[in-house]
Each structure stands twice: as structure tokens, then as C-alpha cells.
C-alpha positions as CSV (number, residue, x, y, z in Angstrom):
1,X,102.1,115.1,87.8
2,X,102.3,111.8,89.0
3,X,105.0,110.9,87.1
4,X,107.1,113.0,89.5
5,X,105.6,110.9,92.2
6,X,106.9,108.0,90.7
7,X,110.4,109.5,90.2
8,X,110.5,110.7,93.1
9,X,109.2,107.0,94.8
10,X,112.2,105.6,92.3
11,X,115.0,107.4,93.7
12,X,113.7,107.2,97.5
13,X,113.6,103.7,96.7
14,X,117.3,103.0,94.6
15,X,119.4,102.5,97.8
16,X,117.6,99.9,99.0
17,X,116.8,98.4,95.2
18,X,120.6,98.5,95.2
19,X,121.8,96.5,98.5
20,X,118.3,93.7,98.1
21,X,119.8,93.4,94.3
22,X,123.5,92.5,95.8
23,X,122.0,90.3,98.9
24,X,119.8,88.6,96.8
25,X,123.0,87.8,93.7
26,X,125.2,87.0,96.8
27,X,122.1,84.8,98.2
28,X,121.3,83.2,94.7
29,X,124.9,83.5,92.6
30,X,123.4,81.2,89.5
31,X,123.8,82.6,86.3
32,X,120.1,82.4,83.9
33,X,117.8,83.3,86.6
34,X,117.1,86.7,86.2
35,X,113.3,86.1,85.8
36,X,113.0,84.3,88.9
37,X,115.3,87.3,90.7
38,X,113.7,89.7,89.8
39,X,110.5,87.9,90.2
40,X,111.3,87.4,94.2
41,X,112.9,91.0,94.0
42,X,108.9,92.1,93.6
43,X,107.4,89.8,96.2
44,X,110.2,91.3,98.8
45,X,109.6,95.3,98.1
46,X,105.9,94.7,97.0
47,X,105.0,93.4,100.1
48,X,107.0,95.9,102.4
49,X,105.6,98.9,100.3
50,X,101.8,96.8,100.6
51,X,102.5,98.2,104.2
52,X,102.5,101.2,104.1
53,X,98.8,102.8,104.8
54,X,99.5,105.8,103.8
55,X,100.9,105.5,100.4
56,X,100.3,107.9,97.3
57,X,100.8,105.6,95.1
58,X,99.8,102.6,94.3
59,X,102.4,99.5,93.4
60,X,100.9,98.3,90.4
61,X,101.7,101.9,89.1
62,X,105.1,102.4,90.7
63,X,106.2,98.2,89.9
64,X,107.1,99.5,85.7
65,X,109.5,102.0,86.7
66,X,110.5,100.3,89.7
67,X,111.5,97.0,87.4
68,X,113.5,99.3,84.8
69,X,115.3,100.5,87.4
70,X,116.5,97.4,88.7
71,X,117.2,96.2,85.6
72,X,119.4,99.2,84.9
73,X,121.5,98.5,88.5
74,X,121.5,94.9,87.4
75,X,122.8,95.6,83.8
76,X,125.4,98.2,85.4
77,X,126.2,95.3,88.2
78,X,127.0,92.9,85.2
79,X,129.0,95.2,82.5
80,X,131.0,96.3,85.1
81,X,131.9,92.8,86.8
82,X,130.3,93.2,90.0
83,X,128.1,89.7,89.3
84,X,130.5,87.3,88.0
85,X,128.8,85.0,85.4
């Protein structure tokens, strides 16, 4: 069951995934650097959730689902105009 664990870490999490995505485009507006985004995106929530002592859930485990998701906000973000290229 600790899929639903993960979920459920997901959605607790897509608020915040949402507003550091839109600081972090309105921080960095240059088009081509997804990679290195996303790549700061994970330092920034790794090392917040790397606080937490009691965690379920390690961040290596919850990072795969965690990254799809923000990819998904970042495609949505982009098809619907919100990041201008």
C-alpha cells in the first residue's frame, strides 16, 4: 500500500509544487532550461522534506512521482500560456 502513501505525499505536496514551479519560471524566465529547473526544483523540496524526522517515506521513493507531477503542471503551465516562450 505504499503507493497510496505516495499519492497521497503527491497531492499534499501539488500546492506548493505549483507556486515553487511559478517563483522559480518568474525567477529564471529562459526558455531551454527545463533540466536545470527542475534540477534546482529537487534540491529546494528535497532538502525541506530531508527535514522532516518523521517521514514515512523516503525521497528517493517519493522524487519519480514527485518529478511526473511537476512535469505535468509544467506541461499544463506551457500549453495553456502561463510560461511564455
Amino acid at each position: 500500500m505504499q503507493y497510496l502513501i505516495i499519492i497521497r505525499a503527491v497531492l499534499a505536496l501539488l500546492p506548493a509544487v505549483v507556486e515553487a514551479v511559478k517563483v522559480l519560471e518568474g525567477a529564471f524566465p529562459v526558455a531551454g532550461q527545463g533540466a536545470a529547473k527542475l534540477a534546482a526544483l529537487r534540491s529546494i523540496i528535497e532538502a525541506a522534506y530531508n527535514t522532516v524526522a518523521d517521514a514515512t517515506l523516503s525521497f528517493e521513493k517519493l522524487w519519480p512521482a514527485l518529478q511526473s507531477a511537476i512535469g505535468a503542471v509544467v506541461s499544463l503551465a506551457n500549453s495553456t500560456g502561463l510560461f511564455k516562450k
